[in-house]
N, C-alpha and C positions, 0 to 999 in steps of 0.2 A: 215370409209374410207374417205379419202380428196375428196372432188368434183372435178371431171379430168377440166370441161368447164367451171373454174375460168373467170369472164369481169377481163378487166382492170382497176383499179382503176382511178377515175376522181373526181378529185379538185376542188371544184366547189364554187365560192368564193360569198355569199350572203350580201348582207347590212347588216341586219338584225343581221349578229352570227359572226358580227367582232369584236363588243366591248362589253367590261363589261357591268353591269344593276346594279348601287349603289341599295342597298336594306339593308333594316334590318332581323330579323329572321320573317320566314314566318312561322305563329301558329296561333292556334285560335283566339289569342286574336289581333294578326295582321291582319287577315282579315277583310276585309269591313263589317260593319253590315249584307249587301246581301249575304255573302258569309260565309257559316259557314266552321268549319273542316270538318266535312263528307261530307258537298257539295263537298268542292273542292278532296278531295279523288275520291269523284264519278266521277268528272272534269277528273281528269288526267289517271283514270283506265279506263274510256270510248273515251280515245284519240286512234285512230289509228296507233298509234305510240309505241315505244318500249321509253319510260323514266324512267330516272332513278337520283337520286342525292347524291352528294360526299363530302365529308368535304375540306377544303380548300389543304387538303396534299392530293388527288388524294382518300382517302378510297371510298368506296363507300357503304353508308349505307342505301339505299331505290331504289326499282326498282316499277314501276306498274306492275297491273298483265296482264298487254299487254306481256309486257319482259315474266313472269315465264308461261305464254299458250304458247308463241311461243317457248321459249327453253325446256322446260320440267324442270324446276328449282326449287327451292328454294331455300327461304331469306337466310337459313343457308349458300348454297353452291357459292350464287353469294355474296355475303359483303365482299367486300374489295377489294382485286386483284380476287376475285374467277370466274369473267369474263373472266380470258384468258383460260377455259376452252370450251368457245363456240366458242371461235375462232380458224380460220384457222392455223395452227401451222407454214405454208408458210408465211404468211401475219403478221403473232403474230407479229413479233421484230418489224417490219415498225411503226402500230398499237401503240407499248409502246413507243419506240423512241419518236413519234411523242407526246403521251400522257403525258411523262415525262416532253419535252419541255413547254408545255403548263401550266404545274405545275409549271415550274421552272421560267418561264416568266409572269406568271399570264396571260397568251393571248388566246384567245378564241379557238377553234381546229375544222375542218372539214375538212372530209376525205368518201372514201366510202371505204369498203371490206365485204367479205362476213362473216355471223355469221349461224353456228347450228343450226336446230330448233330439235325439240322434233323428228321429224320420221327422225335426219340423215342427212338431205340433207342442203348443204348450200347455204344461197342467199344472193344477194348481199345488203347491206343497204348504204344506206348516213346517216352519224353519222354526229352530229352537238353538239356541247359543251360549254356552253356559262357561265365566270365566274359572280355570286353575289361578290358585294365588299361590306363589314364594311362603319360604319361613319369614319374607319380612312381610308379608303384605301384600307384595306389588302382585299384578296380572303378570303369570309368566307365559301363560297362553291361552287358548280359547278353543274351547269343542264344540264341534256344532253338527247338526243332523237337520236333513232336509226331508219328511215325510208326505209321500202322495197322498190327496184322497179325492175322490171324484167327486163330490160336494161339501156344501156346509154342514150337512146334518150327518158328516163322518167323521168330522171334529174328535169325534169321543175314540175312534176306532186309531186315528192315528195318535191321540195321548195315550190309548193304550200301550202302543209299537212303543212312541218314546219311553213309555216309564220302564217296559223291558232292555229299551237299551240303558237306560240310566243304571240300572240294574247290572248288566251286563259290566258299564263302565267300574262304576263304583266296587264290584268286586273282585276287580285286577287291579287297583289301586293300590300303592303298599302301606296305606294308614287304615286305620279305624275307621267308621264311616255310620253317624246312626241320623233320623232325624227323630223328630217328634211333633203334636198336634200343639195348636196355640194354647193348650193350657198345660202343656211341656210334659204329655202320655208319650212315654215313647215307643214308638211302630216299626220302627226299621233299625234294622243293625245290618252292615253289607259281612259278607263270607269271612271278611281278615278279623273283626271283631270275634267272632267265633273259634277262628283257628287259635286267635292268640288268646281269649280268656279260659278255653276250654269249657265254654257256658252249651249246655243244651239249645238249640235251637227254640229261639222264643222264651226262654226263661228270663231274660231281663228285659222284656215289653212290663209298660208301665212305669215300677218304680223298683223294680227287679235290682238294674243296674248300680245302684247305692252299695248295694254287697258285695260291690267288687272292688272297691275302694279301701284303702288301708284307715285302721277304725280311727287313728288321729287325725286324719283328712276329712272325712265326713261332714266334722262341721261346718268348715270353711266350703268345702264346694256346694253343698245344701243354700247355704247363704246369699254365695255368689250363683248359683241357677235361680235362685227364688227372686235376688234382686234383677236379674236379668230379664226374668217373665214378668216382673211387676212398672221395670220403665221400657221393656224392648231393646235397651244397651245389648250390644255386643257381651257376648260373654268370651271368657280368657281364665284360665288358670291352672297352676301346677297343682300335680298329687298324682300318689303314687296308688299305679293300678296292679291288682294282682294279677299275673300271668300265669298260664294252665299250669306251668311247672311249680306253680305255691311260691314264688320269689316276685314279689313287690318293686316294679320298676317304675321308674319316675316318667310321667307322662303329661301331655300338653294338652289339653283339651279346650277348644273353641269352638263356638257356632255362631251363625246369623238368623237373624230375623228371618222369613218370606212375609212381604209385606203387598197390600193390594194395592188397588190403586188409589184407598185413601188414606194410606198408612197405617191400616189396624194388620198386625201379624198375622197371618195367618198358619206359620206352622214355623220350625227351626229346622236348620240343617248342621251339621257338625260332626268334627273328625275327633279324634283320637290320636297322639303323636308322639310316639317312645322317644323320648329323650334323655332316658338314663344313662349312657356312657359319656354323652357330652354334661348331665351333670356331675357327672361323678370325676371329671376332668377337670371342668371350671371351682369343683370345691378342691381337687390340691392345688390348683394356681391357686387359688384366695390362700390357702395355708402354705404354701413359699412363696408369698407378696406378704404374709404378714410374718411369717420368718424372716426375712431380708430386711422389712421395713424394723423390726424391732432390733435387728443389729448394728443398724447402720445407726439410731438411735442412741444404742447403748454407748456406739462407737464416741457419738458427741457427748454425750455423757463422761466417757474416760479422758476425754481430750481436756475438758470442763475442769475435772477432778485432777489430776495429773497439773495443769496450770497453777490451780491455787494451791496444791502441797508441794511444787517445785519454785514458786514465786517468792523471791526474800522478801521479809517483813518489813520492812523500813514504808515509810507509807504512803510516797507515790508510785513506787512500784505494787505497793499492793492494790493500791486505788486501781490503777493499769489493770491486774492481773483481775481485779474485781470485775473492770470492764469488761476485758474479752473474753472470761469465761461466760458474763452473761449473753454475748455477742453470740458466742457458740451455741450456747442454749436456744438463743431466739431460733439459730437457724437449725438447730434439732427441729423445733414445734415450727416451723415453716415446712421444711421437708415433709413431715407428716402430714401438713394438711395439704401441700402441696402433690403430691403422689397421686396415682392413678387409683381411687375405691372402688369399689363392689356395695352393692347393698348392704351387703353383710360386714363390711368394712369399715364404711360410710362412719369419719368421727363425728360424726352431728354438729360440725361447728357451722356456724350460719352468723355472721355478723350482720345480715342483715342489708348493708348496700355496698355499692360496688367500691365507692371510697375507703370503706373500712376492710371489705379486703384487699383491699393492694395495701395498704396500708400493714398490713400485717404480714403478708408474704416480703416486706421489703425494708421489714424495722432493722433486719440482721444486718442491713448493708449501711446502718448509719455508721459515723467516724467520729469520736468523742466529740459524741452530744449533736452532733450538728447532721439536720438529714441532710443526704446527697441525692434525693427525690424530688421533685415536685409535684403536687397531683391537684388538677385544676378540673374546670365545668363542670357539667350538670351531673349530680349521683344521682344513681336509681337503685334499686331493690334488686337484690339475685336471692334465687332460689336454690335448692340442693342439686337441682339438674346441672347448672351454672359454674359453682363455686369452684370445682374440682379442675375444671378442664382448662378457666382462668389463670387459678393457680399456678397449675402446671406451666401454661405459656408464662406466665409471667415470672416464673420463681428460674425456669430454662433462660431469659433473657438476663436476667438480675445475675447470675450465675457466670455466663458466657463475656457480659460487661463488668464485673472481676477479673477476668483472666484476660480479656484480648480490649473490650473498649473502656467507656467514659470513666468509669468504676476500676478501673486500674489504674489510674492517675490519682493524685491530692485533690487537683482541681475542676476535675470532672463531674459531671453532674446527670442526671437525669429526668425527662420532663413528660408527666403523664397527662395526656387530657380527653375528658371524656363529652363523650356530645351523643345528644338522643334528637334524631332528624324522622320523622314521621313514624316508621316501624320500625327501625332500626338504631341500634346503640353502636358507638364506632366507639375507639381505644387506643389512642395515640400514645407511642414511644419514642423515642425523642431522647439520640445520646449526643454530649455535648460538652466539648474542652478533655475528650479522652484521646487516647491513640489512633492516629489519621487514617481513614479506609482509604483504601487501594480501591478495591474491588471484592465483590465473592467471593468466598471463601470453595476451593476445589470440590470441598465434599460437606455433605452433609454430616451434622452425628444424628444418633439414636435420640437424642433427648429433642433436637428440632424436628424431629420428624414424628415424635410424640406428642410434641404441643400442636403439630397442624392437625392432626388427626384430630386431636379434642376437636380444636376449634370447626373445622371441613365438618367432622361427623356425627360427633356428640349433638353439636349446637348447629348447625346447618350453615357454617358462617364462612366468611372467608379471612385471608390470612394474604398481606402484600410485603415486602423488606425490599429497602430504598438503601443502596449501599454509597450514602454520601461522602463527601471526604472528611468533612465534621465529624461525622460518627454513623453509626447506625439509626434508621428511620423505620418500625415496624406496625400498620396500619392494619387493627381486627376491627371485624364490619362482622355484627350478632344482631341477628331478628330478638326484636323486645321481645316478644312471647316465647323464646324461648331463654329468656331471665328468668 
């Protein structure tokens, strides 16, 4: 039977359960030394609370056994959606409405209604739902605590319970964890901030925390928390924090807004996230990418050189040897800008629109004097996000059509065309009078499986090859906005 003397449900908007908590997967092996898995099992089965956690699409795979004594449950019958059987069947839609949203916006959820227990009767809880985000962003799951209280005017006693459990949560977490008030005082550092700077308890409330910063960083993060608090943006950024042991590791720091419900801020929440041994990896890849890339260079260079001091003088062969070592050349400064950058890498070349670079990745393949290209429709504008990943696909096709298609014959050719259809920029290939397709080739190499990636991951785009008998047919489809 439904409970006749349902409260009214009250919205009750906390700091603490507005924004996400960046985090990675919480496991044994994430835990703090202090903190083992069955400790923290024992943590969250001895909270006063009804918690529970979900995968990023709403399932819901782990409740404490707070949840199955209070409901008379089991794992089997609550996983997944099997929660809307404790609930009020009046309140249910409000309840999923509201739960869906939250799924679908990634935004954190608080509400009260009443939930079942084991003898029948239902009482009222304040539900609070707070998303974990990925290193990229995404929702990789959701935590949620369901707290009793027998009226409205207890509101306060159960934001109490929650911010003890946020508390609780936040310092079995294996990141940094601080927030601060909407004029960016900071009030909170969880337990791992501590262990790892080796900071006195409460010595970096306020503006403490700057001195822990390595003193060439200083400016740059000042700037960026100052521009942060001044439009509410997201804040994001590298610097290297000092660690108890006096050794400055490179660290990832981000936070969000808590905002009301008219969107003035009301306070920030933010991690902390060691990222020193993956930098310190990604700088020797940059320096053996740019070791390789400078020899393979030097390599076109000897080939260049070697041409014109072994080419007789008479003077159409020299004309000839004039050609192709510029030919070589071109495709030295193709290669380079075609190649996979880094930031740090990154040659700055930017021509500017899409026709002038193809045009540039594809001059190496003319044949005295005469392109073996066509590049037709509508140019547009690329950006530095862009250029690279282009490149690559295109400089891998131009390459592969030397050696096996249109480009391995006299009288083969090439036909590029570009077209911009509502949001999207498409990039047609187009070989033609080369070496006759069969079919697929059995295997893929390294180099096409580098060009989808640009395209699929870099640019969000997709990647189609049409193995005609003509020739090869390679159809990329790139969102404008990310030109």
């Amino acid at each position: 039977m439904i409970h006749e003397n349902r409260k009214s449900s009250v919205t009750v908007n906390h700091e603490y359960w507005q924004t996400p908590i960046t985090s990675v997967d919480i496991s044994s092996a994430d835990l703090p030394a202090s903190v083992g898995h069955d400790d923290y099992r024992l943590i969250v089965d001895a909270i006063p609370a009804l918690c529970w956690m979900a995968r990023g699409d709403g399932y819901i795979y782990w409740y404490n056994r707070r949840w199955h004594d209070y409901c008379g449950s089991t794992p089997e019958s609550m996983e997944g959606w099997g929660w809307q059987s404790v609930h009020d069947p009046l309140e249910l839609p409000r309840v999923v409405e509201q739960w869906k949203h939250s799924i679908s916006e990634g935004e954190a959820f608080e509400m009260t209604f009443p939930l079942r227990g084991a003898d029948g009767l239902f009482r009222q809880f304040l539900t609070r739902i707070v998303p974990v985000l990925g290193a990229d962003g995404n929702v990789v799951r959701w935590v949620g605590t369901n707290t009793e209280f027998d009226s409205e005017n207890s509101v306060k006693e159960a934001l109490a319970v929650s911010e003890a459990k946020f508390r609780v949560l936040t310092d079995a977490l294996p990141q940094m964890v601080w927030s601060t008030g909407a004029d960016g005082f900071h009030d909170y550092y969880n337990a791992r901030w501590y262990a790892c700077t080796g900071t006195p308890y409460g010595a970096t409330h306020g503006a403490g925390w700057m001195d822990k910063f390595h003193e060439d960083d200083r400016e740059a993060v000042a700037a960026k928390w100052h521009e942060s608090l001044a439009t509410g943006q997201d804040y994001e950024i590298e610097y290297r924090l000092r660690h108890e042991s006096g050794e400055y590791r490179w660290t990832l720091g981000r936070a969000l807004p808590v905002r009301d419900e008219h969107g003035h801020v009301l306070r920030w929440i933010g991690t902390y996230t060691d990222i020193h041994e993956s930098k310190l990896i990604a700088e020797r890849t940059e320096l053996m990418s740019k070791e390789l890339s400078h020899r393979i260079k030097n390599i076109f260079a000897v080939v260049a050189g070697l041409i014109g001091l072994s080419a007789p003088k008479d003077a159409p062969t020299a004309t000839f040897a004039k050609q192709l070592a510029g030919r070589i050349s071109a495709l030295g400064r193709a290669h380079n800008f075609a190649r996979p950058h880094s930031v740090l890498s990154d040659p700055g070349h930017d021509f500017g629109t899409l026709h002038g670079l193809l045009n540039e990745i594809l001059k190496p393949y003319d044949m005295d004097g005469k392109a073996r290209y066509i590049i037709s429709g509508t140019d547009t504008d690329v950006g530095e996000r862009s250029t690279t990943p282009i490149a690559l696909v295109i400089h891998e096709l131009a390459t592969n059509a030397m050696k096996y298609g249109a480009l391995a014959t006299q009288d083969g050719h090439v036909r590029i065309e570009t077209e911009i259809r509502a949001d999207e920029v498409t990039i047609s290939w187009t070989e033609n009078g080369g070496l006759p397709v069969d079919s697929a080739p059995e295997r893929t190499g390294f180099g096409t499986q580098l060009s989808e990636i640009g395209i699929t991951s870099q640019l969000s785009g997709r990647i189609e090859r049409f193995w005609n008998h003509s020739g090869l047919r390679v159809v990329m489809t790139v969102p404008t906005a990310h030109l």
